[in-house]
C-alpha positions, 0 to 999 in steps of 0.5 A, spaced: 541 284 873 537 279 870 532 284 866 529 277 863 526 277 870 522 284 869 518 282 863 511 280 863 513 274 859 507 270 857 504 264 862 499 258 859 500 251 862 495 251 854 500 245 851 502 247 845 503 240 841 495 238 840 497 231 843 489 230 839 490 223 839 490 221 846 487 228 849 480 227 845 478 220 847 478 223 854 474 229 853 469 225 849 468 220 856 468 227 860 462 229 855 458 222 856 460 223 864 456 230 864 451 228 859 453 233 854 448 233 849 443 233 854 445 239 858 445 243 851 438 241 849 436 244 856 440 250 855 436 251 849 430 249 851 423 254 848 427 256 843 425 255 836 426 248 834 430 246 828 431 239 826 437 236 821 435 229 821 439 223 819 439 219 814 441 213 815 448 209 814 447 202 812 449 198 818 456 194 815 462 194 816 467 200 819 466 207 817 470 209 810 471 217 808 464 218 806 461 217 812 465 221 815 465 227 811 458 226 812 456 226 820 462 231 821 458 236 816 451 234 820 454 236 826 457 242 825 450 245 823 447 242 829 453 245 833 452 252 830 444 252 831 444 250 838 449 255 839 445 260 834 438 260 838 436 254 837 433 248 839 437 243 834 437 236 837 440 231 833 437 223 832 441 219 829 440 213 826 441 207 823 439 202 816 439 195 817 434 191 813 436 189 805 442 184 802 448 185 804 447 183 812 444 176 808 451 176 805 454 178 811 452 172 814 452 167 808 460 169 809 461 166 816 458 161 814 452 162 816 447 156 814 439 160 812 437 152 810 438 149 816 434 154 819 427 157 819 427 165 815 425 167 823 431 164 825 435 167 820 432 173 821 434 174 827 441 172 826 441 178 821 438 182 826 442 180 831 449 182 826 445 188 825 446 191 832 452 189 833 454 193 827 451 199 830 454 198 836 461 199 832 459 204 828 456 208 834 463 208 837 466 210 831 462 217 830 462 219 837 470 218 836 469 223 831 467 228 836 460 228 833 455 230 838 447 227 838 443 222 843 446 216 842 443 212 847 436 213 843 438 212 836 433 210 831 434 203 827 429 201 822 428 194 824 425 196 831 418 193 834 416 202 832 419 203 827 417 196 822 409 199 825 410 206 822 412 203 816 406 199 816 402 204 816 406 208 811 404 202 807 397 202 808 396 210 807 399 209 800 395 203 798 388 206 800 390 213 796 390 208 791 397 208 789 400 201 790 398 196 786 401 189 784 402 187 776 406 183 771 411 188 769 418 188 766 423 191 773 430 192 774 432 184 776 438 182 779 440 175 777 446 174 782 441 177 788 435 174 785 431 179 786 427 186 783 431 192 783 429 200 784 432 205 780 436 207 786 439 200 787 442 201 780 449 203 777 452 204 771 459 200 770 463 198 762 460 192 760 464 188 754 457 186 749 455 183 743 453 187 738 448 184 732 444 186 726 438 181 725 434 180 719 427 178 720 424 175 713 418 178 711 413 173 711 406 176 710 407 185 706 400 184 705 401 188 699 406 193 701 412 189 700 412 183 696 415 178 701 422 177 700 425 183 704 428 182 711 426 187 717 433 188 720 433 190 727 439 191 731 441 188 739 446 188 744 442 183 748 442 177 744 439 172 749 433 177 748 431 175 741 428 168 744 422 173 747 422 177 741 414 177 739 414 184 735 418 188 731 416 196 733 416 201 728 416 209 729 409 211 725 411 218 723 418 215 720 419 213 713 423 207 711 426 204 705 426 198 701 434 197 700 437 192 695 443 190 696 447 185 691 440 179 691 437 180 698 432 185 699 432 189 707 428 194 710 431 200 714 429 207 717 431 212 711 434 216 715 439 211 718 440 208 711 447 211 711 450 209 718 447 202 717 450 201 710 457 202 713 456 198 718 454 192 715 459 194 709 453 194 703 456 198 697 452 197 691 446 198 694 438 201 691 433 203 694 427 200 691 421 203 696 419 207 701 414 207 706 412 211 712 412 207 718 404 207 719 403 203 713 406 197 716 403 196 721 400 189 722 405 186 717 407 179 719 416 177 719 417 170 721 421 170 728 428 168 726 428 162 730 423 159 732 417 158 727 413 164 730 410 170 728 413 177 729 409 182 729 410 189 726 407 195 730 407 202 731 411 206 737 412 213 739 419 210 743 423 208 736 428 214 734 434 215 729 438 216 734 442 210 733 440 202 730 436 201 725 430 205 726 426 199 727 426 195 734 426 189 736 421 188 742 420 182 747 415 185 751 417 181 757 425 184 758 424 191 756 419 197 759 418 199 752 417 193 750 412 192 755 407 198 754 407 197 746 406 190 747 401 192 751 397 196 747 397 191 741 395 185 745 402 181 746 403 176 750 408 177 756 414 173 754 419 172 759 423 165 758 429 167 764 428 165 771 430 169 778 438 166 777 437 168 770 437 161 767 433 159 760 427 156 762 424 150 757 419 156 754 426 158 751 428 151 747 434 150 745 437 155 750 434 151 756 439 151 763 443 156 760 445 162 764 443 168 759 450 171 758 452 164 756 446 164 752 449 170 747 454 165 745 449 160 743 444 164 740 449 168 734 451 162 733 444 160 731 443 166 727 448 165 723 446 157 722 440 160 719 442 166 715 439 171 720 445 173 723 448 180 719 453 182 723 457 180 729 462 184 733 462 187 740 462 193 744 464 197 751 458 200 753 455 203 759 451 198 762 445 197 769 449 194 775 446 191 781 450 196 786 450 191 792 453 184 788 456 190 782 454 184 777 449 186 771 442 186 771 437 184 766 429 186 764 426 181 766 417 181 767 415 178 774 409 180 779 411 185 783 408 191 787 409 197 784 407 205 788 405 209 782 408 215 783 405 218 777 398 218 781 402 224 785 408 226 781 405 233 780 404 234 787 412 232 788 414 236 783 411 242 786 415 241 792 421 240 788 420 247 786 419 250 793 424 247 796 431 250 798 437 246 794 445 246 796 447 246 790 442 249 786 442 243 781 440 238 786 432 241 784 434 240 777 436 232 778 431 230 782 426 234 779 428 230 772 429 223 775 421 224 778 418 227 772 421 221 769 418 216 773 412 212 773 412 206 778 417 205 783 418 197 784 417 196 792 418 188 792 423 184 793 424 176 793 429 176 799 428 174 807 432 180 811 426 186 811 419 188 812 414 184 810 409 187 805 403 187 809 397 183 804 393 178 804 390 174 799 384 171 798 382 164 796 381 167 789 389 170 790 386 177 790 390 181 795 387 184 801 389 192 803 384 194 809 384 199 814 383 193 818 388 190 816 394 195 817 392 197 823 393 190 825 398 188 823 402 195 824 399 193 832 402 186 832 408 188 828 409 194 835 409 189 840 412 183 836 416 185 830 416 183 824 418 176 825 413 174 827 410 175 819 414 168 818 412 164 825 405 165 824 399 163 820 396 168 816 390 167 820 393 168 826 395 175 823 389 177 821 384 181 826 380 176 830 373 174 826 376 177 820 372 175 813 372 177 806 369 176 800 376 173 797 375 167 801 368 164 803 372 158 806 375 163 811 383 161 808 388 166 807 395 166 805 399 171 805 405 175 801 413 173 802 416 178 799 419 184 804 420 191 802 424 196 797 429 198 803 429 205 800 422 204 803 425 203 809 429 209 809 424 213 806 418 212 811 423 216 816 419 221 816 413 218 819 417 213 824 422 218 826 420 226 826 413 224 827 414 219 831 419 221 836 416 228 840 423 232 840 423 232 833 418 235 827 415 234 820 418 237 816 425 237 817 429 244 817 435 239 813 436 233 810 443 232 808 447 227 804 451 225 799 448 226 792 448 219 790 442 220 795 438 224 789 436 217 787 436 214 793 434 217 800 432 225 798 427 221 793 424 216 796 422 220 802 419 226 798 415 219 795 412 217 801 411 223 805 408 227 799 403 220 797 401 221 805 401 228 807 401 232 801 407 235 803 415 234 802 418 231 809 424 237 808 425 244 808 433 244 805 437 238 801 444 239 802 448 234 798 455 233 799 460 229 794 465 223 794 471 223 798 476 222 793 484 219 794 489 226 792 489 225 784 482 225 785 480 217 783 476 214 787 478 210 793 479 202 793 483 197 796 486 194 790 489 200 788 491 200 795 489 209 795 484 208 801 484 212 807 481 211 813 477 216 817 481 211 824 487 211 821 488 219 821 484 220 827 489 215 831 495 219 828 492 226 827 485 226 832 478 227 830 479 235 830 484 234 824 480 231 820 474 235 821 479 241 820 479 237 813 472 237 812 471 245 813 477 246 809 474 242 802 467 244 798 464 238 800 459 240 794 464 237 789 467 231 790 474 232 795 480 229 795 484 227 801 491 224 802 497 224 807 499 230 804 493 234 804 492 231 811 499 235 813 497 241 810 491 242 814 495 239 820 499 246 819 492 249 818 490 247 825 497 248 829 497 256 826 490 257 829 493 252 836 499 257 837 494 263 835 490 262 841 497 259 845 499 267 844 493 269 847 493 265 853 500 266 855 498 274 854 491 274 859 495 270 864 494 276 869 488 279 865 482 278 870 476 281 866 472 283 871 477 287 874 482 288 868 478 290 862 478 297 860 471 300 858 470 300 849 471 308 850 478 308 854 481 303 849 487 305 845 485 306 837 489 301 834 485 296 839 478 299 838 480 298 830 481 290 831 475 289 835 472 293 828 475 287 824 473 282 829 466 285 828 467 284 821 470 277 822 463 275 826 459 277 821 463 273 815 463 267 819 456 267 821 453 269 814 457 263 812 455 258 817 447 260 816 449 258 808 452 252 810 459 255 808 464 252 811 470 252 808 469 261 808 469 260 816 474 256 816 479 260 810 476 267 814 479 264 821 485 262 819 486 268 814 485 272 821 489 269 825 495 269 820 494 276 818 491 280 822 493 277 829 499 273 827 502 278 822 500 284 825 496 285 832 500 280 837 507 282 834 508 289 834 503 288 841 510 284 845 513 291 845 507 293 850 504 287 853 512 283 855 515 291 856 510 295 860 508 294 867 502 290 869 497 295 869 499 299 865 493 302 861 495 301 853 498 293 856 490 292 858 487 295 853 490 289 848 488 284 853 481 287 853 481 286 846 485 280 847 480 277 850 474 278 846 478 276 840 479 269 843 472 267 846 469 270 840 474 266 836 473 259 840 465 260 840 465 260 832 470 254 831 467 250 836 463 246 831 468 246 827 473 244 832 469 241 837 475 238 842 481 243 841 474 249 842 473 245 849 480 246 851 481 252 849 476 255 852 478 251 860 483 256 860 481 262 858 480 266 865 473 269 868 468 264 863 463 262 867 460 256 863 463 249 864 464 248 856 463 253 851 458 248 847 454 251 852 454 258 850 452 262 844 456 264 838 458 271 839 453 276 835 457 282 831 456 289 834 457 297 832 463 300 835 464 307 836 466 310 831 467 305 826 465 308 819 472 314 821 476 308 824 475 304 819 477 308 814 483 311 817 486 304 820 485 301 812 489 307 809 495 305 815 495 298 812 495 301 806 502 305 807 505 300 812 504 295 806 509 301 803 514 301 809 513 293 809 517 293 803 522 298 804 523 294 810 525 288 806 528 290 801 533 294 806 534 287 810 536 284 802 541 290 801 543 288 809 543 296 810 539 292 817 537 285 820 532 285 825 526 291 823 528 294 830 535 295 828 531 299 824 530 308 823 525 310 818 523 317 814 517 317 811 514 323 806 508 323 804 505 326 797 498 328 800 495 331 806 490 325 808 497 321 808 500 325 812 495 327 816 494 319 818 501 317 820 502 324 825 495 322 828 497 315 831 501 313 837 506 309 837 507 308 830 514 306 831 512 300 835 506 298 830 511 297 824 516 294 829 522 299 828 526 303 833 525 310 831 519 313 826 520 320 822 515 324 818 518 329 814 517 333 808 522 330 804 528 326 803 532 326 797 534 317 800 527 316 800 524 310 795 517 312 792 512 307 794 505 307 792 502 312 797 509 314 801 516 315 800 521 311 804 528 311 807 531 306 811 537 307 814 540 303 821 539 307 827 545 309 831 543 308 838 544 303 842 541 297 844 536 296 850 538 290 853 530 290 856 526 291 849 531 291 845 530 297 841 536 302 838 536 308 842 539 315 844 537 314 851 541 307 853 545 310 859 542 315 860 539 312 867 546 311 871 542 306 876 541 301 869 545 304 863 543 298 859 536 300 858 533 306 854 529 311 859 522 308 858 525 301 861 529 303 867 523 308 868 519 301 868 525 297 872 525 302 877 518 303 880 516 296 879 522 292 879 527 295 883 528 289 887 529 283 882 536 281 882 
């Protein structure tokens, strides 16, 4: 008789490979076909609304690491939320002003001076658009789910309007204003910079002491000294007009051989070293205040250089006294200012000497350092000459370097209201905690946000100047302009007169001739992006302000997370979010950052082509996205071996319920067997874990806890001693459906947890488990931790038998190592215990033979071949029973039925009623 026939061996048409890469593409097409996003808004519909909203991705080139990263984590919190009571649309959107598409275009030959800047512009937005389709495509191939057909795009008629009237809100509080200051200019892109378009790279730089000849000591100094000043920008010295000095601070009057020089006393030493004076004297000292208004002879020009009194000088480094050109230095600006100085700026937009330079004119300023030291020496100026790396502002886009550079530019005064933005920095929640403390430090440090820029590609700043070039800001005007901006877009700023832009029969004091003109420079595009709140969440009526979640990656805090909280708080007194979470930066395997030159990048396409989308979301549970993370093809494996764990897992399971119908086959929560009773408690827990650690957008303890849960407690324990029933004992045999009770409830819960996680294996999974009614577990709720009977006595009971199986574990082992047995169930083991409880438990439970996978288990007093373990002594020896070639397990009962004697009895028994006929 072939016995194999006789066991209800498991039946699953659930594939055990993945086959991820070719199965996703086909479920995401089914999803558009049924409109799953929509189905899950209407299932969720009158719930309470929760709003994570997107900030958007700059709208070029194809998806890196990052973007990945960051729109899988987004969709695993609007997945759980849905399925957590609640109402989580999700809108994504899309940043698509600013430079990089001006040089995209200027790359495929594109020609702007042929052309009208509407003309361009259009071709810009035309290259955006066709960004955001590609970009589209390859989101929702991550399997990220949201309204895709409705995304917001900062450069539509809408959203360009909403922005306006951000503008305009600022301006009548008083908070925009237009000024000469000196601003973060990038020469290789011709424009002024915000603070979040900086970054910080090495730069090799020249490194001078300049001495200034006193030319007027009024009495304090008798005129042969020289101010030595210290600089690692030489090209400014031809704007110096001062020299600053620290009020509080004393400085000495230093001789050294015949030449006299003037430095801070508490840098006497570290300069004298620098500049290698030895036999030196002090004659003098002063403190600083009593030089103020002294005169010292520029060294290159025949100028003044006044010397004057700032609170920005320290003993931190150089020579405690400060070269100042009002015109390239914030500093500069503000003590200049106060004493009256000109602004001087002698370098243009590209960063080229201008004839108020002379000597240097038509010389890039770089080039210029050259120059000017050389000048310095001819002079006798020049002290010392040597260079340095130091860490030095970059433009972020052209990662060439920026230089302070005084021009007309429009400015939000955040300081007007910065109080307010600190008050809620405080009151807002952070993932990680130190994301308040940065942004809270970079707000409280800033005064004005330069929001002009000198390019094409963006939203018009929307003023108008008078005759008298007074800008013009009205309610009027605003309006208007927000009116034509909703219906024609902002093109139309550069095809029409000013006049034709204004309201009709609009007058002005400014022009009495009734001309205007208007201004050309468009806006910051982090003004752009942090006007979202008014065009998007107040804008579109399934959303909200303000947003329950904004999360991006921490380069954000001086990008997005600021310049939202700016406007928003500027016009409604209020943050724009509820919760920052931020994430760090995908990194290679060693932890270096990804470029192509080094050949270490890895492409979320590539990994979905050869692993699938669920992999790589697998990855992104598995890290502490808080910190930077680090991926490779190896990490890629391990989190391949991850997945397949948790796949065979729910495989098993499937194969075990394939003639489970749970509306006629469960068994009631009372008639469960212990030990089935017991792993519902741990899958209690299990939800419960799983979802604490969702609501703290944990992800990687929902993962980790899942994946232990599978490997140890089913895997290890419940799904392998479980064969023995399951396999063995008929159908309806009341211990076999209790398991697939369990069974049952283990993997819809589990499903329904992983199902943001792993969005497509979720769906898979879920089309075969038997008697679910939905369509798709997206459109159920995550499972909710319940009591079970008894469970403070299970608990405690079944903990302590792991406890001792632990014991019985290693007696096991270490026989199958001395070859005393091969498999467990060859296995006959006695147990003797030291304590009543002990032994108490291990007579009270069924079966226990079966649970430690052996074939026969004896309690006894004592056994003097038993090993002492930590809570029982053990002895294992091999059992002398045959083995039944059904169950096999060793038994003294094979043979003894005549009709079968290679079955144990409990075999033939079940062969006999059920399987009589099977040949």
């Amino acid at each position: 008789m072939d016995y194999k026939q006789t066991l209800l061996m498991p039946q699953t048409k659930f594939p055990m490979r993945g086959n991820l890469p070719n199965k996703e593409p086909k479920m995401q097409e089914h999803w558009d076909e049924v409109n799953i996003y929509e189905q899950v808004q209407k299932r969720t519909e009158g719930r309470p609304l929760f709003v994570l909203h997107d900030g958007p991705p700059y709208a070029n080139g194809d998806l890196h690491m990052g973007h990945a990263l960051n729109k899988i984590l987004k969709d695993f919190i609007v997945r759980y939320k849905s399925m957590a009571g609640f109402h989580a649309p999700y809108v994504p959107g899309w940043d698509t002003h600013g430079l990089p598409i001006e040089q995209a275009l200027a790359k495929k030959k594109v020609n702007r001076k042929k052309m009208s800047v509407a003309e361009f512009r259009q071709k810009c937005a035309e290259y955006a658009l066709k960004q955001v389709d590609n970009q589209r495509t390859q989101f929702k191939q991550l399997g990220v789910r949201g309204d895709w057909d409705n995304p917001y795009i900062t450069l539509t008629n809408d959203y360009e309007a909403a922005q306006i009237k951000v503008f305009g809100d600022m301006a009548k509080k008083g908070y925009i204003y237009k000024g000469l200051k000196p601003v973060n200019w990038s020469p290789s892109s011709e424009s002024a910079l915000a603070e979040a378009e900086i970054e910080y790279q090495d730069k090799r730089s020249p490194s001078i002491y300049v001495g200034f000849d006193v030319k007027d000591g009024k009495g304090l100094l008798d005129g042969d000294e020289k101010f030595v000043i210290w600089t690692t920008t030489p090209w400014t010295i031809p704007a110096n007009l001062a020299i600053s000095l620290h009020p509080d601070l004393e400085y000495s009057v230093v001789k050294v051989n015949d030449a006299k020089y003037i430095v801070a006393s508490d840098l006497l030493e570290t300069v004298s070293e620098g500049l290698g004076w030895e036999n030196k004297e002090v004659t003098k000292t002063f403190k600083g205040q009593e030089a103020e208004h002294l005169v010292a002879q520029h060294p290159l020009y025949d100028r003044d250089s006044l010397i004057i009194l700032g609170d920005h000088v320290t003993t931190e480094g150089g020579t405690g006294l400060v070269h100042t050109a009002p015109g390239h230095g914030e500093d500069d600006f503000i003590v200049g200012k106060h004493y009256g100085l000109d602004v001087l700026c002698p370098v243009d937009e590209k960063g080229v000497f201008t004839d108020e330079a002379p000597g240097f004119e038509g010389l890039f300023y770089d080039t210029a350092n050259k120059e000017i030291t050389q000048k310095l020496e001819e002079n006798g100026s020049l002290l010392k000459l040597e260079f340095i790396t130091h860490s030095y502002p970059h433009d972020w886009r052209t990662k060439k370097p920026t230089i302070f550079r005084a021009t007309n530019q429009w400015f939000a005064s955040i300081k007007d209201f910065r109080e307010d933005i600190l008050k809620e920095i405080n009151r807002i929640e952070w993932y990680p905690k130190w994301g308040e403390t940065r942004l809270y430090n970079m707000v409280r440090d800033r005064e004005d946000w330069c929001i002009s820029r000198q390019r094409t590609w963006g939203v018009p700043i929307p003023v108008f100047y008078g005759e008298d070039r007074t800008p013009i800001i009205t309610d009027e005007t605003i309006d208007h302009v927000a009116d034509l901006f909703k219906q024609h877009g902002s093109n139309i700023w550069f095809e029409w007169d000013a006049k034709d832009l204004l309201p009709e029969g609009f007058t002005s004091e400014h022009s009495p001739n009734g001309t205007f003109t208007k201004e050309m420079d468009i806006m910051d595009v982090w003004f752009d992006s942090g006007s979202s709140h008014q065009g998007v969440l107040e804008g579109r009526t399934e959303l909200q302000r303000p947003a329950d979640v904004y999360l991006e990656g921490s380069d954000q805090y001086r990008g997005w997370f600021n310049s939202s909280i700016s406007t928003a708080v500027a016009v409604t007194g209020r943050s724009p979010y509820e919760t920052i979470i931020s994430h760090g930066f995908a990194l290679d395997g060693k932890g270096r950052k990804m470029s192509k030159s080094v050949g270490n990048v890895v492409v979320p396409s590539k990994v979905m082509k050869q692993y699938g989308a669920d992999i790589l979301r697998l990855w992104v549970a598995s890290v502490d996205y808080q910190a930077d993370v680090r991926i490779s093809d190896d990490i890629i494996k391990q989190t391949s071996e991850g997945y397949r764990k948790i796949r065979n897992t729910f495989r098993f399971m499937l194969g075990n319920l394939h003639d489970f119908d749970p509306t006629t086959n469960a068994v009631q929560e009372q008639d469960l067997q212990e030990v089935d009773r017991y792993m519902l408690l741990k899958l209690q827990e299990l939800i419960q874990k799983v979802t604490d650690a969702y609501d703290r957008y944990d992800f990687s303890t929902v993962y980790n806890t899942i994946h232990n849960f599978c490997t140890i407690e089913l895997s290890s324990f419940y799904l392998d001693f479980a064969k023995d029933v399951v396999y063995i004992e008929s159908a309806e045999n009341i211990r076999r459906r209790s398991i697939q009770t369990v069974y049952h409830e283990i993997i819809t819960s589990l499903v329904k947890l992983l199902s943001p996680i792993l969005s497509h294996t979720a769906d898979e999974v879920w089309s075969y488990i038997p008697g679910v009614e939905e369509e798709s577990v997206q459109l159920t709720d995550m499972p909710v931790a319940r009591e079970i009977t008894g469970s403070e006595q299970l608990k405690a009971k079944w903990d302590h038998f792991f406890e001792v199986r632990d014991d019985i574990l290693k007696a096991l082992e270490e026989a199958r190592s001395e070859k005393v047995i091969g498999k467990s169930l060859e296995a006959s083991v006695k147990v003797s215990t030291n304590n009543q409880q002990t032994k108490d438990l291990l007579a009270s439970i069924e079966h226990i033979h079966q649970l430690l996978i052996v074939s026969s288990f004896e309690l006894v007093d004592e056994d003097a071949n038993a090993k002492s373990y930590e809570h029982v002594s053990v002895s294992v020896a091999k059992h002398d029973g045959e083995k039944c070639e059904r169950c096999w397990t060793s038994s003294h009962t094979v043979g003894n039925n005549e009709n079968y004697p290679e079955l144990c009895t409990r075999c033939a028994d079940i062969v006999e009623e059920h399987y009589s006929h099977v040949e």
